[in-house]
Structure formats: C-alpha cells, structure tokens
LOMIBA-871488 format. One record per atom (N, C-alpha, C): residue in three letters; x, y, z. Coordinates in pm, whole numbers, plus 32768, in hexadecimal, padded with zeros to 4 digits. Layout:
N
ALAXYZ;...
//
This chain:
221
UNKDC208F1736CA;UNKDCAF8F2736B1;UNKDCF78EA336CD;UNKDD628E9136A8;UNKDDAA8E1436A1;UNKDE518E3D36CD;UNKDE678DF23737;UNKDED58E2A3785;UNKDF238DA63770;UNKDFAE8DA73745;UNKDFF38D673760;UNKE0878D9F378B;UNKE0988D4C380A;UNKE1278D74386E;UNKE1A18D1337FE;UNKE2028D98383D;UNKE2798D533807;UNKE2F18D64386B;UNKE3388CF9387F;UNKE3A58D173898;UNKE4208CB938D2;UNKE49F8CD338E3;UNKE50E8CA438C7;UNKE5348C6439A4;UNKE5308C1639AE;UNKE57B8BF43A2A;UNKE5F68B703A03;UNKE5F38B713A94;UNKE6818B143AB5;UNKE64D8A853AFD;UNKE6A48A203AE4;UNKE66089A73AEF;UNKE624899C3B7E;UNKE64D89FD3BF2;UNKE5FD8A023C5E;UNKE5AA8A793C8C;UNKE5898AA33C00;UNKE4F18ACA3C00;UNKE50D8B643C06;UNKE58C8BBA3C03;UNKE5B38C2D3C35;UNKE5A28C813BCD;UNKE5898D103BAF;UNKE5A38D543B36;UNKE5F18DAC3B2B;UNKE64A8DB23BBD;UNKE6DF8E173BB6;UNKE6E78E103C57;UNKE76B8E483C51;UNKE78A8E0C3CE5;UNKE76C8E4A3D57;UNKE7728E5E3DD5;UNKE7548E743E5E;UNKE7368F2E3E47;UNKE7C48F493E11;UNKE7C98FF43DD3;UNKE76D90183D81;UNKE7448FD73D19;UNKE6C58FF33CB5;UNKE73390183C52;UNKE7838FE53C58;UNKE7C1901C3BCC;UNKE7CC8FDA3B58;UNKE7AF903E3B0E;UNKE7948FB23A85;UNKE8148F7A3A46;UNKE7B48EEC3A08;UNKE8228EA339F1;UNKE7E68E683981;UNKE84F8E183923;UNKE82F8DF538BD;UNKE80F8D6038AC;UNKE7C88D1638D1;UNKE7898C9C38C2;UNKE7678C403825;UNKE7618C7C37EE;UNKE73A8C3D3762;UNKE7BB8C6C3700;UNKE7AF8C493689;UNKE8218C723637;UNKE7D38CB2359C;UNKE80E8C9B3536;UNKE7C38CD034C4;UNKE7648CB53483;UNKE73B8C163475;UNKE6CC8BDB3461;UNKE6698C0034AA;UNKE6988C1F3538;UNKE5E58C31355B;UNKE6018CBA356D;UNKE6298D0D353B;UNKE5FB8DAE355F;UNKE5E88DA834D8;UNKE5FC8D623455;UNKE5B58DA1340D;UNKE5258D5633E7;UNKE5108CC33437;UNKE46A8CC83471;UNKE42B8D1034A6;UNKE43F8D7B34FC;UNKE41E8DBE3577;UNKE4058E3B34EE;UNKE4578E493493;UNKE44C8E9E3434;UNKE3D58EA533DB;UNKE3C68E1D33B3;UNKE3338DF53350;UNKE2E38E0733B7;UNKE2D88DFD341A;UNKE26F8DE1348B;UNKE2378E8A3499;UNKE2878ECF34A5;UNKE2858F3F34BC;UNKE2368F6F3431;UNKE2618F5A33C3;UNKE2408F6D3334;UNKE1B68F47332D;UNKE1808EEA336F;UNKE1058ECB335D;UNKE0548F1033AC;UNKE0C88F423407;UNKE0628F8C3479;UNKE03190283457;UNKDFBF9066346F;UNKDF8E90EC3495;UNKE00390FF3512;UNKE00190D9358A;UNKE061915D35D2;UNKE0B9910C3626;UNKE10491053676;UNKE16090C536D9;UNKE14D91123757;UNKE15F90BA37B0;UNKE12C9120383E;UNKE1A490BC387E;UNKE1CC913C38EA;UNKE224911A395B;UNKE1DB917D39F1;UNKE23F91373A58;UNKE230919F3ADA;UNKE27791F93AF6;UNKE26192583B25;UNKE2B992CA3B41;UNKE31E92B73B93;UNKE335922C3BC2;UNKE3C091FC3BE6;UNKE43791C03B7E;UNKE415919C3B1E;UNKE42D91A13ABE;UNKE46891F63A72;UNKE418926F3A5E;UNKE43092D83A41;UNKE4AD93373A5B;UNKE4B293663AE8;UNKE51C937A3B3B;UNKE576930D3B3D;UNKE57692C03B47;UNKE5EE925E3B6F;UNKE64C92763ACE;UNKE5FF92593A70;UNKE68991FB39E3;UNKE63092AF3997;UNKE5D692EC398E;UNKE5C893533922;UNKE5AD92FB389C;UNKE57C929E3887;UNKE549929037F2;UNKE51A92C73792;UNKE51E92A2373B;UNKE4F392F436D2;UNKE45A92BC367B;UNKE461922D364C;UNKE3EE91C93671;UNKE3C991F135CD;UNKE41091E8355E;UNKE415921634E7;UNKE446917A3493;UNKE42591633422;UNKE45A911733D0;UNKE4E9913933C8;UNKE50B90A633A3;UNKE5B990933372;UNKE5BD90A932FA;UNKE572906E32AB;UNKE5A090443220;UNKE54790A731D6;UNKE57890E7315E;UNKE5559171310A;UNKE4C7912430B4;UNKE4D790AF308C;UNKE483907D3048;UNKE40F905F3060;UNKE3E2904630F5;UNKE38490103138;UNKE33A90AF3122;UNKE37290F83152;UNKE32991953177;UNKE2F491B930DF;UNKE33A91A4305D;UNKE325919B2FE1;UNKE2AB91512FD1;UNKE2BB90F93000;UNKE24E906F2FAE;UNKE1B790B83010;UNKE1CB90DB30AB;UNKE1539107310A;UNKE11E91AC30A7;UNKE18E91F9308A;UNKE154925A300B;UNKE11292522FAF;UNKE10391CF2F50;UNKE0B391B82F02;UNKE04A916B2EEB;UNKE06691422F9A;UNKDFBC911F2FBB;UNKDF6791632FE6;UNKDF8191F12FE1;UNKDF4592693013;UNKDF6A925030B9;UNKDFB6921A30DC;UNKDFBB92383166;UNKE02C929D31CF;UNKE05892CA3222;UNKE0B3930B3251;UNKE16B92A73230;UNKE1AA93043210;UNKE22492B5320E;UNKE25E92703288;UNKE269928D3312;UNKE267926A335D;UNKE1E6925333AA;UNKE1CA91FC340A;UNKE15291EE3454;UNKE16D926D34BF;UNKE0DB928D3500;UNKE0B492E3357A;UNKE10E928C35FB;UNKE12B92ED364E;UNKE17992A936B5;UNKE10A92E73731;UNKE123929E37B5;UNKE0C092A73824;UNKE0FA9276388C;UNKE0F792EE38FA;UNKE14692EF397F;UNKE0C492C439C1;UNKE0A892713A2B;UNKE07D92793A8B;UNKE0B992DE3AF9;UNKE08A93143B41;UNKE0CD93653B7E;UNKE07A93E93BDF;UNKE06C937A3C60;UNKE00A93E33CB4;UNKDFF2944A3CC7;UNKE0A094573D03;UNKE09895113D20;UNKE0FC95583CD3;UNKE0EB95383C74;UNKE13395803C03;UNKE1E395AA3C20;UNKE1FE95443C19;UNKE29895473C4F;UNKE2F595323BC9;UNKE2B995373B48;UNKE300952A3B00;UNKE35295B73AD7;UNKE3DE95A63AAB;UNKE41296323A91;UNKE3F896533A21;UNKE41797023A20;UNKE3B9972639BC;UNKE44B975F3923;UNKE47897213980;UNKE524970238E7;UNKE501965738B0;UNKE4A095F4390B;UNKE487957A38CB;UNKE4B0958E3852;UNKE508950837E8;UNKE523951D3783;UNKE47994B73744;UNKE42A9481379B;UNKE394945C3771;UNKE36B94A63751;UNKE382954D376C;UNKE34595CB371B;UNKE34295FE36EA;UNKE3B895CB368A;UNKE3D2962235F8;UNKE36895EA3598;UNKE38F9647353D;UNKE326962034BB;UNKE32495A33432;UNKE36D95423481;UNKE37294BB343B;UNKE318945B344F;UNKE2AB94A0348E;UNKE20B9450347F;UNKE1DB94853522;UNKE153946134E0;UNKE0F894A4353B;UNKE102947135CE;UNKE11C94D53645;UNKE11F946E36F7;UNKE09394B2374F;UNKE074943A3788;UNKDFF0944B37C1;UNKDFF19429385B;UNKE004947738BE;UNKE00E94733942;UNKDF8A94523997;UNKDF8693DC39F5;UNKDF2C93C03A1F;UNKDF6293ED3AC5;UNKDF2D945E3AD8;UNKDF4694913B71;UNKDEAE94963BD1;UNKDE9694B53C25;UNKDE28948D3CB2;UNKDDF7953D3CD4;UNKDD87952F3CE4;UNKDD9495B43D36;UNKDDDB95F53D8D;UNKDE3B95BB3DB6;UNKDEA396063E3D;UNKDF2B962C3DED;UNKDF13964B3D90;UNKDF7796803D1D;UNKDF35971D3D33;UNKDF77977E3D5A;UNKDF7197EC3D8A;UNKDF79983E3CD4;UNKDF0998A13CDE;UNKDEFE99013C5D;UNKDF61991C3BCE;UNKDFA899513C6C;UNKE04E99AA3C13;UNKE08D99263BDF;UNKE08698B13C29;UNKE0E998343BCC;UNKE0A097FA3B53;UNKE01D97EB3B5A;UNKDFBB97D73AE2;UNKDFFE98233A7E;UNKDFE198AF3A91;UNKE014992B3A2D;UNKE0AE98DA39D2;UNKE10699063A3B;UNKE19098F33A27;UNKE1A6987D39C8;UNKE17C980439F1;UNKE18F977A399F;UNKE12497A03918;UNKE09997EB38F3;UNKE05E97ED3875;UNKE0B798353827;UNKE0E8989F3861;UNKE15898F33828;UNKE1D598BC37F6;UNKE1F898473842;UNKE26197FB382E;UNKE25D97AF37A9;UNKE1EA979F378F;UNKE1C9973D3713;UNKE15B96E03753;UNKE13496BE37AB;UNKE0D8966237D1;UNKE058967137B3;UNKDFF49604379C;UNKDF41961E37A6;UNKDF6595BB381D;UNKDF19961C385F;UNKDF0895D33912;UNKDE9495A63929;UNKDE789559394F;UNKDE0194FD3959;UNKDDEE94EB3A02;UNKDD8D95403A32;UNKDD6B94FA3AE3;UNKDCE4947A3ACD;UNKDD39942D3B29;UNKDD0093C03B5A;UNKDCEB938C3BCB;UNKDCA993863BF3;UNKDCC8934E3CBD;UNKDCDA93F83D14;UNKDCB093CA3D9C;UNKDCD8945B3DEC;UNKDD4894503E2C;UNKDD9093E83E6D;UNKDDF093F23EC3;UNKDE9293733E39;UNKDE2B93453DF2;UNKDEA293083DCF;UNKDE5E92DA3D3E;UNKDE7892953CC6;UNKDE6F92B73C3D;UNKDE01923D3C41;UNKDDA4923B3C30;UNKDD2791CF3BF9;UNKDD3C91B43B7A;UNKDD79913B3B6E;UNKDDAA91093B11;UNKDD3290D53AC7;UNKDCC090773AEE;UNKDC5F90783A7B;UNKDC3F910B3A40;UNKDC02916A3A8D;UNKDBC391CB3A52;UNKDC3D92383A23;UNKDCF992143A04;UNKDD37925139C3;UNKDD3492273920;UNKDD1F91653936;UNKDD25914D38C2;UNKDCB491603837;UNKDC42918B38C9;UNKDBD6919F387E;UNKDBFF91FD382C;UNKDC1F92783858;UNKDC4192FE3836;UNKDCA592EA37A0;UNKDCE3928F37BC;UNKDD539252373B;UNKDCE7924436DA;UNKDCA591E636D3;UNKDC55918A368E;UNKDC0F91FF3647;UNKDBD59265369C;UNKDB5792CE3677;UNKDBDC933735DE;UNKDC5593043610;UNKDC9D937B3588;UNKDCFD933B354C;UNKDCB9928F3530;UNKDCE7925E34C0;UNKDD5191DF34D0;UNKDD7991ED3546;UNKDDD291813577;UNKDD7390E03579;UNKDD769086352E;UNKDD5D903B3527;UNKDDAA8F8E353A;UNKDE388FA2352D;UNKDE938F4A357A;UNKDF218F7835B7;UNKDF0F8F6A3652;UNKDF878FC336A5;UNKDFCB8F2136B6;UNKE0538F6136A4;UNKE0F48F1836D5;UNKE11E8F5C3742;UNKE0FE8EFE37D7;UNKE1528F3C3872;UNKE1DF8F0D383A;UNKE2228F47387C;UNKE2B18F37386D;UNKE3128F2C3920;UNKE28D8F533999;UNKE2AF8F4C3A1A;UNKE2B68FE03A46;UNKE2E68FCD3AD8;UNKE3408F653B3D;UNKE2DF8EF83B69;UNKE2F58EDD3BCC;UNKE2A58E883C04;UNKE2568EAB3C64;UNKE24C8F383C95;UNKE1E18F4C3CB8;UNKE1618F683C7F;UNKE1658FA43BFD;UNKE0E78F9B3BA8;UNKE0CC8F373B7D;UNKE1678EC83B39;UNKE1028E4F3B08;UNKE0B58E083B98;UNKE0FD8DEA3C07;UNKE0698DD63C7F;UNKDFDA8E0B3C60;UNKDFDC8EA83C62;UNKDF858EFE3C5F;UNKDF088EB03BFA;UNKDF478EAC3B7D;UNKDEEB8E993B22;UNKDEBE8E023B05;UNKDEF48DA23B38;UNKDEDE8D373B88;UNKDE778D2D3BCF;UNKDE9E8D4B3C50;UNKDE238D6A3CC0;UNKDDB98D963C88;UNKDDAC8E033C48;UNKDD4D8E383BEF;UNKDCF68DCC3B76;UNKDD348D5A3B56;UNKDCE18D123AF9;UNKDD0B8D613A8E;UNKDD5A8D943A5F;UNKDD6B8E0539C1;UNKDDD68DAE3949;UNKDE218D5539B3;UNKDE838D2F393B;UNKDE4D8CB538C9;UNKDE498C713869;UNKDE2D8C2837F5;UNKDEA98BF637F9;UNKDF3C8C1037AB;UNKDF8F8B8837CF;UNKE0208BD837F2;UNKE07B8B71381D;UNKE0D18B83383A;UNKE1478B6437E7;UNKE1AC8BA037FC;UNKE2468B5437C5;UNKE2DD8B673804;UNKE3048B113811;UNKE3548B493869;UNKE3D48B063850;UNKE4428B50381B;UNKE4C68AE03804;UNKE5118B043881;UNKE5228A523881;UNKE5958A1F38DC;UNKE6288A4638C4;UNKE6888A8F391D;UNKE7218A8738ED;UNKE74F8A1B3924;UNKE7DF89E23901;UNKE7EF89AA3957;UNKE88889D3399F;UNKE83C8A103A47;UNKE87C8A503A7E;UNKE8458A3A3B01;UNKE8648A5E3B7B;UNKE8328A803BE6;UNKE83C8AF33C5A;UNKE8028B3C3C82;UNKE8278BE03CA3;UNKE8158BAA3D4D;UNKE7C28B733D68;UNKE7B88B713DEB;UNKE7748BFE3E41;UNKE75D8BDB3EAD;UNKE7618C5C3EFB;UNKE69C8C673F3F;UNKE67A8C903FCB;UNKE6008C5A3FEF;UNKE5BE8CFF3FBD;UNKE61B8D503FA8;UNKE5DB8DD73F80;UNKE5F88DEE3EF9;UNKE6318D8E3E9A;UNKE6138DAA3E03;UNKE57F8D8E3DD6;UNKE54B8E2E3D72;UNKE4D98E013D53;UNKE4D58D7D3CF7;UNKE4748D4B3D02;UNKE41D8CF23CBF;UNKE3A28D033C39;UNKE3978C9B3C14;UNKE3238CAD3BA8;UNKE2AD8CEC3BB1;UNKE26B8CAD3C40;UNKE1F78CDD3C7E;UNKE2038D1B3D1D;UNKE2628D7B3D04;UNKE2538DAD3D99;UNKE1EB8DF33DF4;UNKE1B28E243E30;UNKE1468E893E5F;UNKE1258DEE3EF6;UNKE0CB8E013F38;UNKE08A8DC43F96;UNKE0958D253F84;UNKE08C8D0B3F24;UNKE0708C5D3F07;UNKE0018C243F09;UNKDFDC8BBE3EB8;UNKDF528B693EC9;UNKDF788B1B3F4D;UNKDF078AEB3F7A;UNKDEFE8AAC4019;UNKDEBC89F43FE1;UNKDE288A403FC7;UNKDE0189AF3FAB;UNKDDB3899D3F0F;UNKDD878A143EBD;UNKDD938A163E57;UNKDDC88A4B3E01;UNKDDEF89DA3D62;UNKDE868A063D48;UNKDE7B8A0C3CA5;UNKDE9C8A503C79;UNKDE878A8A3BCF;UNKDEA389D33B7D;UNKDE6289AD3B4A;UNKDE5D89233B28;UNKDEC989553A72;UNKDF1289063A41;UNKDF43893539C3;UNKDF7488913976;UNKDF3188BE38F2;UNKDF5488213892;UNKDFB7882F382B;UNKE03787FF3842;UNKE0978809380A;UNKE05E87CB3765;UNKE094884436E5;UNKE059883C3665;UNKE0E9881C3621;UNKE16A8846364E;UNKE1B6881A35F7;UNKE2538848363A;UNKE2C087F13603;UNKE3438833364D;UNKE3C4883B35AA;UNKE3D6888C35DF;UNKE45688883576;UNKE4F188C035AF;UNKE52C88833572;UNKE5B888A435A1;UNKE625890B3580;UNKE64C89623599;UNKE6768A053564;UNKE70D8A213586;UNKE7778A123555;UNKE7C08A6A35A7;UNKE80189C835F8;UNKE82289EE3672;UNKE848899236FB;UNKE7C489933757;UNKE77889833714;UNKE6F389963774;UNKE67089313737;UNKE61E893D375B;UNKE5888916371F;UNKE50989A23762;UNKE4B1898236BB;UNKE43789FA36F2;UNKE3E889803713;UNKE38D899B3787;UNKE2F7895437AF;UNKE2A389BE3792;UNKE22389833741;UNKE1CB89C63719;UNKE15F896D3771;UNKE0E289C73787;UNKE086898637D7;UNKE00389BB37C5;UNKDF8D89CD37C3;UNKDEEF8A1537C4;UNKDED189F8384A;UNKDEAC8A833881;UNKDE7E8A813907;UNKDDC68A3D38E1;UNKDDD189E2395B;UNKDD5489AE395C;UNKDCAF8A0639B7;UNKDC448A0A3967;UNKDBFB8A6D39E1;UNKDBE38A133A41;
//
C-alpha cells in the first residue's frame, strides 16, 4: 500500500489552536489540491480525534471528479477510514452515511455491543491490535479489500503513529502564512516524539497556493 499524509499547518508548525478548533489555513487553491489529491486515492483515513472534534465528511468537492472516478469503474467518492481504538466514533458520524464506503479500524477492547452499534451505523469494522489499533496489520486489512493508495488527512497523533510505524511513502504539507502559537496546540507529528531516530524525508517539489506554499517530500526508508 502506498500512504501519503496530507496536511495544512501554520508557519510554526501548528494545525489549529491550543482548543483544537479548526481553523482555516489554506484558501481555494489548495483545497481544491487537497481535492485532486483526494480524487486520486482508494480511501482517506483520519483519527477519531478528528472525527469528534470538526465531524467531516471526507467526500469530494467537485461533481466532476466523482463523474470522471465513475467511469473508471471506480467508487464516486473514495472509502474513508477512522483509526479508532475504542470505538469512540459517534454513531450519527456524518463518515457514516452512504456517500462511500467507511472502514473502522478499532482494537480488541472495543466492547461487543459497540462493534454491533457502529456496523449498524454504516461501518465495516476492522479489529486490529488488542489494546490500541495496529496500524501495520490495519492497513494490511485495507490492502486485503482493495485499498491500494490511502490519503491520511491527520491529527497528529496518527500521522506520528504511522511514522513511528515506518508506513508513510510521502508527505505534503502546505504552509499558511500565519502563526497560532500555543505549547498545547496540536502539531503535525504529535504522539511521544522521535528521541534519536528520526523519519529522514527528500523534499521533491514546492509550489505556491493561495498565501501559502505546499512542500512535497518522499519519505526516505
């Protein structure tokens, strides 16, 4: 599988402020990159902080793209994918309506009746890991039903996650230019931190969008 992270911070590295509340960082040029980007992928995956926090929907913008993915025999929208241990996603998620297929990656300590509740909800739930979501052997699970290139979209605790893990291929990430500040706004790569070894990445190209610039990069093995 071929993972590439995406996403939008502030020139000091923030992706919304101290509150987690979202904010708008980029302008129209690059959401409708983030749009082709999306257009190009099998599924988009976020964290179940994510989830709860803003409620996405994680669907194409533009009518045409979903048109043009129709007559390549493919789904009009891509599959969407929660990470999401203990199944904390709600089961009104608007990720669970029927505007493309959502695939929940929850842990064994996801108790019966919530399994139930979220398949019912619209979900194919996928266990991975016992106490918390094993992200290689979720993506495996992707891979085994067709998912062949996932778009993260965050927070920053999964993009860490899948980091640490060795899973990501490249990155992109537009710059606003803004600054949020704050020692408890998440970040790009939040979770534990590298200490002394550190995800190596070779910048492939930059372009300028909006009031901002995207950095594109290939994670190195």
């Amino acid at each position: 599988m071929h993972v590439v992270v995406n996403a939008a911070q502030s020139v000091d590295g923030k992706l919304a402020t101290h509150r987690r509340e979202q904010l708008r960082i980029s302008g129209p040029e690059d959401f409708d990159r983030v749009d082709r980007l999306r257009a190009s992928v099998d599924a988009i995956m976020v964290g179940v902080g994510t989830v709860v926090a803003d409620d996405p929907h994680l669907t194409l913008d533009e009518e045409d793209r979903r048109v043009e993915r129709l007559r390549n025999g493919r789904p009009g929208n891509p599959a969407r994918v929660v990470a999401d241990s203990t199944g904390r996603t709600p089961t009104d998620a608007r990720i669970l309506d029927d505007a493309a297929e959502t695939f929940l990656l929850i842990s064994e300590a996801t108790d019966e009746d919530r399994r139930e509740a979220l398949a019912d909800a619209g979900a194919d739930v996928i266990v991975a890991g016992e106490e918390r979501v094993d992200l290689a052997a979720g993506l495996d699970a992707l891979s085994d039903r067709g998912i062949d290139r996932l778009m993260v979209e965050g927070g920053g605790e999964l993009i860490f996650s899948l980091f640490d893990a060795g899973l990501v291929d490249e990155l992109s990430v537009y710059v606003g230019s803004m600054v949020i500040g704050g020692r408890d706004a998440p970040t790009l790569a939040d979770g534990d931190g590298f200490v002394d070894e550190f995800s190596e990445l070779e910048l492939t190209g930059t372009e300028q969008l909006d009031d901002g610039i995207v950095l594109s990069y290939d994670v190195i093995d």
